[in-house]
N, C-alpha and C positions, 0 to 999 in steps of 0.2 A: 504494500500500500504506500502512495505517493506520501511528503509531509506536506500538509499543508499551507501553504504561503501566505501571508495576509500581511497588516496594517503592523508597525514595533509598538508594541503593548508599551514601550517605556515613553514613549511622546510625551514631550515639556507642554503642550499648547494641541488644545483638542480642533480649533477653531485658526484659521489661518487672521494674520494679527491687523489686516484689515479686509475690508471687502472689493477695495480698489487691484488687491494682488487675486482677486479671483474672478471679476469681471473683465472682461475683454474691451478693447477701446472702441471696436464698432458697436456695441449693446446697446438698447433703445435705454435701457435703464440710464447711463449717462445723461440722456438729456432729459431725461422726467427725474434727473437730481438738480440739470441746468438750471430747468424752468423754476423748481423750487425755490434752491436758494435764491432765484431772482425774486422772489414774490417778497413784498414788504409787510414783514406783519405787525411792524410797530404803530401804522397807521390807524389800524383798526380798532385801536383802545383795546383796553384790558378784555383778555378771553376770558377770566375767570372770576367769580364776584363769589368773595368769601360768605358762607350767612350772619344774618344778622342774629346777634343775643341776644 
């Protein structure tokens, strides 16, 4: 029976240490991060309104 091959159990970092090193540069995801960070969302007043005591 063959041994099995797989993934080194001993890995530092389960998760590669960004997502820029796992997405490729032509990916639609790039520009639906463009358009994001373009959006301003300072304008729009406060998103979150604490309750009142």
């Amino acid at each position: 029976m063959k041994y099995i091959q797989g993934k080194n159990r001993e890995q530092l970092v389960l998760f590669p240490a960004s997502l820029d090193d796992v997405i490729d540069e032509d990916n639609e995801t790039r520009i639906i991060d463009l358009f994001l960070e373009s959006i301003d969302l300072g304008c729009q007043g406060p998103l979150y309104f604490p309750p009142k005591t």
